[in-house]
C-alpha positions as CSV (number, residue, x, y, z in Angstrom):
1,X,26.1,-4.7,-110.2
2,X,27.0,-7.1,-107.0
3,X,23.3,-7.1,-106.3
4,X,22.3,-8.2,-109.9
5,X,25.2,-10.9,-109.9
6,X,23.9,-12.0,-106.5
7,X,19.7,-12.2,-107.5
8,X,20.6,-14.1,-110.6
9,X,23.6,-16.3,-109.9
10,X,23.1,-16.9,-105.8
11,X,19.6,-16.4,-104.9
12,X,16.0,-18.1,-105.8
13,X,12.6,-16.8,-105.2
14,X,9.8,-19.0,-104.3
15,X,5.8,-18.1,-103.1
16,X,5.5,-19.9,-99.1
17,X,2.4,-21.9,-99.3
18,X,1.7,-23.8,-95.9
19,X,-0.1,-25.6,-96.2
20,X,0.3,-26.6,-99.9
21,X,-3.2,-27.2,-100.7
22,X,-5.5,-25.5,-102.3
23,X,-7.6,-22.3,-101.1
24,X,-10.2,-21.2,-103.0
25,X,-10.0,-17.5,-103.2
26,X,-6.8,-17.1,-102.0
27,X,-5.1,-14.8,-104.3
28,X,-2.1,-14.0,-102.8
29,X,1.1,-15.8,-101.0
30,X,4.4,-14.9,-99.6
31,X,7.6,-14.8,-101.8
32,X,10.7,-15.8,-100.4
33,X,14.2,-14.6,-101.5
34,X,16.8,-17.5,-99.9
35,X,20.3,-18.7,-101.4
36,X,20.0,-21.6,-103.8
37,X,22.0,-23.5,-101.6
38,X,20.9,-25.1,-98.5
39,X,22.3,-23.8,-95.2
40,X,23.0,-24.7,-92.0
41,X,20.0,-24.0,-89.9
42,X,21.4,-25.0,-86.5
43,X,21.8,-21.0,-85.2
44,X,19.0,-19.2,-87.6
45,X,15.6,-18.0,-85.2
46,X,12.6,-17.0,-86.0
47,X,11.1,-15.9,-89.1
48,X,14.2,-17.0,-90.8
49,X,14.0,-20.8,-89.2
50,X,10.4,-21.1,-89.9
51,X,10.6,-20.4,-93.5
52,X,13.9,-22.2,-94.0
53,X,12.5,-25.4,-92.4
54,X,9.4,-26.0,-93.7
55,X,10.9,-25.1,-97.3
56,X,13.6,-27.8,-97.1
57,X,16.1,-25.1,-97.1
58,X,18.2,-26.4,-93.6
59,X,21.3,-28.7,-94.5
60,X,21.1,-30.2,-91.1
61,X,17.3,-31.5,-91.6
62,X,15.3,-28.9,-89.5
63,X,11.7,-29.9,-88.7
64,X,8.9,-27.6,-89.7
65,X,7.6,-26.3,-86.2
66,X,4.1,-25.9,-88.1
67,X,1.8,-28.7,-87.9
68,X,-1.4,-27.3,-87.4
69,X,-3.9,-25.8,-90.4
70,X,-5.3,-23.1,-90.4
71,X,-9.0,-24.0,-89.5
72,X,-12.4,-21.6,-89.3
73,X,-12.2,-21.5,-85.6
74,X,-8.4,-21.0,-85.5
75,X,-7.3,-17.9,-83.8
76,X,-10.4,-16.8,-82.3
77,X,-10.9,-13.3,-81.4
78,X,-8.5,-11.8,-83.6
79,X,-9.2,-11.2,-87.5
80,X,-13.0,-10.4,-87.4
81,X,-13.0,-9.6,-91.1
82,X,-11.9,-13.3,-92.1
83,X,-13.9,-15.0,-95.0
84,X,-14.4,-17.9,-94.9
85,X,-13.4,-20.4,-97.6
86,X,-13.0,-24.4,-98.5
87,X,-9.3,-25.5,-97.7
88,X,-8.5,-28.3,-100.3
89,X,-11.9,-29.5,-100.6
90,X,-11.8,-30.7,-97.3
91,X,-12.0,-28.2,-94.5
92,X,-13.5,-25.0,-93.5
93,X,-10.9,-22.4,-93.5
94,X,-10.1,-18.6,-93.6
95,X,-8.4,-16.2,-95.3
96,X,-7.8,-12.3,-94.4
97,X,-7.9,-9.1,-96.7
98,X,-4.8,-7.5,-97.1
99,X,-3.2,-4.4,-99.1
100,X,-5.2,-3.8,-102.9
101,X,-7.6,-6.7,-102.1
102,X,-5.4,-9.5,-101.9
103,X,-6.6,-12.3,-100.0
104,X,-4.2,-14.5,-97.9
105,X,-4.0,-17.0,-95.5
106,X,0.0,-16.9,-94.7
107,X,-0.7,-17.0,-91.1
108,X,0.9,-19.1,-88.4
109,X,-1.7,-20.3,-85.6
110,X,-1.2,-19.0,-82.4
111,X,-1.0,-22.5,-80.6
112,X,0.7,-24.6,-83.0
113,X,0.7,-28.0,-81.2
């Protein structure tokens, strides 16, 4: 019952899209379960400051440490079964296969500058 009252009265869930344009073929994204009120994000690491920054979920105005998209030549060496795709009509992009044929492109680039 406290786990009911908390997912409807305390908690949202939103899908992470970074960035927020349009992928053709991507058919999947990553939901994210956060309080509906902002929080302070001045001691959170990690997973739990990337996702809370670049949602607009920090109180204290937390910048986003992703900058970079996700390109075709991103990442090289690792993810030989990309696919290749159009990122916002705009740029060449990839996106991976994951679990039941879902195809995502929830990654973070491995230098980010």
């Amino acid at each position: 019952n406290n786990i009911r009252y908390l997912a409807n009265a305390e908690c949202v869930a939103e899908d992470f899209i970074f960035p927020s344009h349009s992928i053709f073929g991507r058919n999947g994204t990553t939901k994210l379960h956060h309080p509906a009120a902002k929080l302070s994000c001045q001691h959170t690491y990690g997973e739990v400051y990337l996702y809370s920054s670049c949602t607009g979920q920090c109180s204290d105005d937390a910048k986003c440490p992703l900058t970079t998209l996700i390109k075709a030549n991103s990442c090289v060496g690792q993810f030989k079964d990309r696919v290749f795709t159009l990122g916002n009509n705009e740029y060449l992009t990839f996106l991976v296969k994951s679990r039941n044929s879902i195809y995502r492109n929830d990654l973070f680039q491995c230098v980010n500058l």
